[in-house]
C-alpha positions as CSV (number, residue, x, y, z in Angstrom):
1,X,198.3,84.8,26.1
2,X,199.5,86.5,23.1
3,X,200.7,83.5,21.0
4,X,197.0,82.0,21.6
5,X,195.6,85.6,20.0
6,X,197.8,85.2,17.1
7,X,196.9,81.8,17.2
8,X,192.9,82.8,17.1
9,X,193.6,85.3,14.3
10,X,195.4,83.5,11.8
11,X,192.8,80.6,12.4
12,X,189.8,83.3,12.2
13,X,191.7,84.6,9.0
14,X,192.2,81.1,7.6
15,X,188.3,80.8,8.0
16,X,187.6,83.9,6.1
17,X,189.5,83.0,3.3
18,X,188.3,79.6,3.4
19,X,184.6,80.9,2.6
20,X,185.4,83.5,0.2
21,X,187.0,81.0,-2.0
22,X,184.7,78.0,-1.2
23,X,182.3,79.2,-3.7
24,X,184.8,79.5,-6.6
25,X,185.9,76.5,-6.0
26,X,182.5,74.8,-5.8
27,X,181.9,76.4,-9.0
28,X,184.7,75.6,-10.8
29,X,184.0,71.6,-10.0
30,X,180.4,71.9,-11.5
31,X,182.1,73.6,-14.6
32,X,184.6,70.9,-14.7
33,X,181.9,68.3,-14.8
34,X,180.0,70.3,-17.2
35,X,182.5,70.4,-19.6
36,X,183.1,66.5,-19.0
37,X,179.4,65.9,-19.8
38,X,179.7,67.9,-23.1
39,X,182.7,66.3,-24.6
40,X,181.1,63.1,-23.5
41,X,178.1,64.0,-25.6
42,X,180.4,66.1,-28.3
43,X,182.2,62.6,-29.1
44,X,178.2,60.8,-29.1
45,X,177.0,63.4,-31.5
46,X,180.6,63.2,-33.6
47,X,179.8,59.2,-33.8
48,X,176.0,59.7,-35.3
49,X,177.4,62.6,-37.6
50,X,180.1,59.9,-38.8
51,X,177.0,57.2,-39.4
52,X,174.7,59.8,-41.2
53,X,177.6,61.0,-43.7
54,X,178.1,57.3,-44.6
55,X,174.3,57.1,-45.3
56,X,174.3,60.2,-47.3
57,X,177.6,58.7,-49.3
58,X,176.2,55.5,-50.4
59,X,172.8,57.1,-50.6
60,X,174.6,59.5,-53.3
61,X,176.7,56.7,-54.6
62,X,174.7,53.0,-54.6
63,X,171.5,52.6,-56.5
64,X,171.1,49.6,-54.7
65,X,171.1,50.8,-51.7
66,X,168.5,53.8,-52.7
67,X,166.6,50.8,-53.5
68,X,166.9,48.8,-50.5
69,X,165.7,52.3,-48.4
70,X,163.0,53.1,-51.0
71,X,161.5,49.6,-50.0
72,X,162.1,49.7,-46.6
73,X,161.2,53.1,-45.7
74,X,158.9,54.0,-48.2
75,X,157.0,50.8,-49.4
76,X,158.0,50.6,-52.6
77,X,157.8,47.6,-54.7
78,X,159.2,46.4,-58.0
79,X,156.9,45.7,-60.9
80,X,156.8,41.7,-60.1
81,X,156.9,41.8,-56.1
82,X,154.0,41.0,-53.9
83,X,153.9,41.8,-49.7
84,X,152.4,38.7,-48.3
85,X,151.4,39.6,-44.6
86,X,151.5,36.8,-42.4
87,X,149.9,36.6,-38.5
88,X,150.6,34.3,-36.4
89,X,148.0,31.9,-34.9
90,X,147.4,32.2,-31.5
């Protein structure tokens, strides 16, 4: 009869302790998840940063290529050029 009390306490302490640290634990996976969702998006943004300083370099550094992103972008033309807009037929 006594062993099963001990038996019953350590079980209804194991239970205690069990819930006050279930919440911890709950909340240290949804922080570990977090932080695996922002490096995830810390390496995305790293990538486009990468891209965008390359644009600014040759931007700086090509006159062809401010050319190229004048016309594109802006609708710029040369002196000689003509935009021909073509629809299809249906």
């Amino acid at each position: 009869m006594e062993a099963k009390k001990v038996v019953i306490t350590v079980a209804v302490c194991f239970f205690i302790i069990l819930l006050m640290l279930l919440p911890g634990y709950l909340r240290l996976r949804k922080m570990q998840e977090s932080i695996t969702h922002l490096s995830e998006e810390n390496i995305r943004i790293k990538e486009q940063n990468r891209k965008l300083q390359e644009d600014i370099d040759k931007f700086k550094n090509d006159p062809s290529y401010r050319i190229g992103v004048a016309k594109e972008e802006l609708k710029i033309l040369d002196k000689n050029e003509v935009i021909y807009k073509m629809e299809k037929k249906n």
